[in-house]
ROFI-100035 format. One record per residue: residue number from 1; residue in one letter; x, y, z of N, C-alpha, C, O in turn. Coordinates in steps of 0.1 Angstrom, whole numbers, plus 5000, padded with zeros to 4 digits. Layout:
BEGIN
{r NUM, "A", {X, Y, Z}, {X, Y, Z}, {X, Y, Z}, {X, Y, Z}} ...
***
This chain:
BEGIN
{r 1, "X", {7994, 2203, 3827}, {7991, 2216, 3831}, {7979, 2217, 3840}, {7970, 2208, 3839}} {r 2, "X", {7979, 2228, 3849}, {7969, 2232, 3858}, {7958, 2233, 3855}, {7961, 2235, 3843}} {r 3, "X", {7942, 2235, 3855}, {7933, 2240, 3849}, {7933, 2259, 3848}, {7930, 2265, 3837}} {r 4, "X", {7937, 2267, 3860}, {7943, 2279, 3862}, {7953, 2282, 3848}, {7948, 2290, 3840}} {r 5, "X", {7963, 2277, 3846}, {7973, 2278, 3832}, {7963, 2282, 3824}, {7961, 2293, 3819}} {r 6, "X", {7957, 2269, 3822}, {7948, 2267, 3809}, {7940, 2279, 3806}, {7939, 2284, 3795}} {r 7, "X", {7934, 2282, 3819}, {7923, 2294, 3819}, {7929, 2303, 3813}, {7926, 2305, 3801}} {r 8, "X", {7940, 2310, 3820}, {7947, 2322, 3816}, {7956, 2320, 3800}, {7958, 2331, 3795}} {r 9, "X", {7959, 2311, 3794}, {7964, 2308, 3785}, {7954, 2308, 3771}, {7958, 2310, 3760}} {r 10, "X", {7940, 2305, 3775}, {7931, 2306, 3769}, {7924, 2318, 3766}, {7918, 2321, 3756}} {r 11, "X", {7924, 2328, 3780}, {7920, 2343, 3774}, {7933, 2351, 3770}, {7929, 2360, 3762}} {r 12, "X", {7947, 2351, 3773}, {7953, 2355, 3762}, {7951, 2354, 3746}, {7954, 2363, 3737}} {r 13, "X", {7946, 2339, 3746}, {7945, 2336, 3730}, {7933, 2348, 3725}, {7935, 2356, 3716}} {r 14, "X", {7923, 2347, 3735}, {7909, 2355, 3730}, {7911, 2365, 3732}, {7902, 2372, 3729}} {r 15, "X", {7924, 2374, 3740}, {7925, 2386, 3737}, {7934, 2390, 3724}, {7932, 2399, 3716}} {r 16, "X", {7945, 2381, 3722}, {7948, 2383, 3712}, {7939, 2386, 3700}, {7941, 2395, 3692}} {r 17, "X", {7928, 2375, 3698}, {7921, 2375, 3684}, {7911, 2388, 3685}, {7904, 2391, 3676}} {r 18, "X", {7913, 2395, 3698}, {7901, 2407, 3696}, {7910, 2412, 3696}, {7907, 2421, 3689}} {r 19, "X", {7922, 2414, 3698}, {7927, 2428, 3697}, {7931, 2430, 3678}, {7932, 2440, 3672}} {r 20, "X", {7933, 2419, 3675}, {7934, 2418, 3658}, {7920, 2422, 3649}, {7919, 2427, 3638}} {r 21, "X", {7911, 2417, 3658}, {7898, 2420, 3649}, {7894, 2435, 3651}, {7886, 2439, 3643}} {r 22, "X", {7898, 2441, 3660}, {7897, 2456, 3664}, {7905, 2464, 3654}, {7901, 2473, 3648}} {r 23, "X", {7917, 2457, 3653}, {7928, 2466, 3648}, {7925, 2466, 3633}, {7928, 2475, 3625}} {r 24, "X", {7915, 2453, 3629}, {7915, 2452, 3612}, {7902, 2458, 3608}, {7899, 2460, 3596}} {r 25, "X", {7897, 2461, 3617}, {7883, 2469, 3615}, {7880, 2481, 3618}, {7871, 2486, 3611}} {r 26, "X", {7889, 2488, 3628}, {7889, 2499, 3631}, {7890, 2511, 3620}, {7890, 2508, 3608}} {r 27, "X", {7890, 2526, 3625}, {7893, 2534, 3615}, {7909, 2534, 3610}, {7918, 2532, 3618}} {r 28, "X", {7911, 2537, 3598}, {7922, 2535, 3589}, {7930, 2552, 3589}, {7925, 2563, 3585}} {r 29, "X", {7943, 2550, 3595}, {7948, 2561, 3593}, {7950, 2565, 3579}, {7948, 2556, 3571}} {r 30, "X", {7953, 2575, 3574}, {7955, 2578, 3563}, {7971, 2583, 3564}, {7975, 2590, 3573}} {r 31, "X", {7978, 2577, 3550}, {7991, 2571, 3554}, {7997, 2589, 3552}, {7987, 2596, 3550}} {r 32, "X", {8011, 2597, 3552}, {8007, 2605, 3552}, {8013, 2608, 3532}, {8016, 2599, 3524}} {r 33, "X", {8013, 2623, 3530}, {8017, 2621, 3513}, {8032, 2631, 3512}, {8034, 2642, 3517}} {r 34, "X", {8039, 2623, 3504}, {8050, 2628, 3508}, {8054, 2632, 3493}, {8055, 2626, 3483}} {r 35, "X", {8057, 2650, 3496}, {8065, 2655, 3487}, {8071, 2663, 3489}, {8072, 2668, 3500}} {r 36, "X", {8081, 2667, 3475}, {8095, 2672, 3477}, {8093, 2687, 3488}, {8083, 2693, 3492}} {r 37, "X", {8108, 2690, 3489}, {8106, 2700, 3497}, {8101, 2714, 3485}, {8094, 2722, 3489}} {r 38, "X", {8106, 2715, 3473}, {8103, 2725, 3466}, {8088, 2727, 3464}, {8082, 2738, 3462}} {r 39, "X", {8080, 2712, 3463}, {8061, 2713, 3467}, {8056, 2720, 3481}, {8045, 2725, 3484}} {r 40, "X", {8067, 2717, 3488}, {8061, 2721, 3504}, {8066, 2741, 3500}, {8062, 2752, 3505}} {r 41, "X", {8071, 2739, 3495}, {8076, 2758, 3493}, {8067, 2763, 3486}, {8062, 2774, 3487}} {r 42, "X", {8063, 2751, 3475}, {8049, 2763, 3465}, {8037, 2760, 3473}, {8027, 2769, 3472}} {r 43, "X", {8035, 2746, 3485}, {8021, 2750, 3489}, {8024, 2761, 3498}, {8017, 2771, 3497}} {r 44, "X", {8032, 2763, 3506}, {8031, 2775, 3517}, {8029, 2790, 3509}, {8021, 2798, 3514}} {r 45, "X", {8037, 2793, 3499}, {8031, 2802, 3492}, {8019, 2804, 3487}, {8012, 2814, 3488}} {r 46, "X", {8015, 2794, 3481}, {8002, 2795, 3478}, {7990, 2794, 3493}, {7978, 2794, 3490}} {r 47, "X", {7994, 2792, 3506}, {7981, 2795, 3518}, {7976, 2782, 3515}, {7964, 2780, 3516}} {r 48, "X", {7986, 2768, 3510}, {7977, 2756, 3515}, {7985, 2753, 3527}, {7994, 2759, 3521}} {r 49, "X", {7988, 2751, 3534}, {7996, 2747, 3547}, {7991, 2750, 3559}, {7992, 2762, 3562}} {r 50, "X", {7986, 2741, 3570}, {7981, 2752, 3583}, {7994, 2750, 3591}, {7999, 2759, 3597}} {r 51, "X", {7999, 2739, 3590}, {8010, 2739, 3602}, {8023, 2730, 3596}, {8021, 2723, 3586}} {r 52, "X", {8033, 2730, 3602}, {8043, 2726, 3599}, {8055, 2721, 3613}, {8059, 2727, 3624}} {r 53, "X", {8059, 2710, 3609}, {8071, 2703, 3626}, {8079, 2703, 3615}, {8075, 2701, 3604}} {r 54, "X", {8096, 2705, 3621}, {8104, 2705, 3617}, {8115, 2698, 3626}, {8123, 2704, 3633}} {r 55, "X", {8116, 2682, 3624}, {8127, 2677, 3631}, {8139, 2674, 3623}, {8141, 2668, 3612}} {r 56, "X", {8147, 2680, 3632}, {8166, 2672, 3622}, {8158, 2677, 3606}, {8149, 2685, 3605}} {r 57, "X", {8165, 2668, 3597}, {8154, 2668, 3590}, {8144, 2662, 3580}, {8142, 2662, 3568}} {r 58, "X", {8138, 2659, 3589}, {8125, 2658, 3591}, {8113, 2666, 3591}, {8109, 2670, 3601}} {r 59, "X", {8107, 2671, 3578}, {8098, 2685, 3577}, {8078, 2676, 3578}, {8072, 2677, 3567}} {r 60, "X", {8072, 2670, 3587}, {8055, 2671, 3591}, {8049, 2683, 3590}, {8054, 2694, 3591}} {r 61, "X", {8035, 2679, 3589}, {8027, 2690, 3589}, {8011, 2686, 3584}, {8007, 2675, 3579}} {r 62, "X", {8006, 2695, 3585}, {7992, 2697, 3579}, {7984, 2705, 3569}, {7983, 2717, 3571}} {r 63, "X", {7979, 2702, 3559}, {7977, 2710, 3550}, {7962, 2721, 3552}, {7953, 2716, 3560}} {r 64, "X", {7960, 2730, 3547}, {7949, 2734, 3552}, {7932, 2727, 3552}, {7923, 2732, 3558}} {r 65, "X", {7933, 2714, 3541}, {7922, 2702, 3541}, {7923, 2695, 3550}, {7913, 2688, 3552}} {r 66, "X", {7934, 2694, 3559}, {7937, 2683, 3573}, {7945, 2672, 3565}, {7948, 2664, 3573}} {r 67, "X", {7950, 2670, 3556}, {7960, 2659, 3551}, {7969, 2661, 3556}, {7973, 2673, 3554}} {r 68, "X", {7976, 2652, 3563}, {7991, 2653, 3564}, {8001, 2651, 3553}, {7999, 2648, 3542}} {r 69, "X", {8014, 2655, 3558}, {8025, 2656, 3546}, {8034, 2649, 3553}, {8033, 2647, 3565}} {r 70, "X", {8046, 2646, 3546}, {8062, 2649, 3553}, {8069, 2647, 3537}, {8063, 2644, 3526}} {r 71, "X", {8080, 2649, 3540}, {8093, 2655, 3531}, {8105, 2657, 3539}, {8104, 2656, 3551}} {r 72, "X", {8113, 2659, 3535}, {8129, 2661, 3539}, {8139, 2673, 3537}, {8145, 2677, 3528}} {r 73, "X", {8136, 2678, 3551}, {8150, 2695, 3543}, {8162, 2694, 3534}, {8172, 2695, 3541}} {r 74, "X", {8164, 2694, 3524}, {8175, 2695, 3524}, {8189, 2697, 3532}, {8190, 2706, 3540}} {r 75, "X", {8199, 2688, 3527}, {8209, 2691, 3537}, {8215, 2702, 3535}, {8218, 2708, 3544}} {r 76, "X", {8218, 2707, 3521}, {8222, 2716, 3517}, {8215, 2731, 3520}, {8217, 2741, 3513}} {r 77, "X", {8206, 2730, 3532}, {8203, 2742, 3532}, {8202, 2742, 3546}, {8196, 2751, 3552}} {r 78, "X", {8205, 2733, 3553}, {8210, 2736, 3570}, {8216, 2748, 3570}, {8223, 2753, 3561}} {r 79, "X", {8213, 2752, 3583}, {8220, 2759, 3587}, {8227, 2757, 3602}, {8220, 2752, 3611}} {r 80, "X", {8239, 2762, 3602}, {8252, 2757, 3612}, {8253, 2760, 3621}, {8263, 2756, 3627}} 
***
């Protein structure tokens, strides 16, 4: 091999190991907490909930502390 190769083959390596030591050090998402959809119906009644996405289904959101959630619509309660 070329000395060039080497060069560039060598700071791959050292980007690689920083980009690992960034990632294991960095701040830690918080994973999010997942409950049923009948918990997601008592917090909205009760005014814990600030926001809510609803994909397919797929129910995210945020609670009024900043925690995230997710949970699952029921299929039984699509509507058509």
């Amino acid at each position: 091999m070329n000395d060039t190769v080497k060069t560039i083959l060598l700071w791959m390596v050292i980007g690689v190991i920083l980009v690992s030591v960034f990632n294991n050090f960095g701040p830690k998402r918080e994973a999010d907490t997942k409950i049923s959809y009948t918990a997601l119906l008592n917090e909205i009644k009760d005014g814990n909930v600030a926001s809510v996405t609803i994909t397919d289904q797929d129910v995210t959101g945020y609670m009024a502390n900043h925690k995230t959630f997710t949970t699952t619509y029921p299929c039984d309660k699509m509507i058509s």
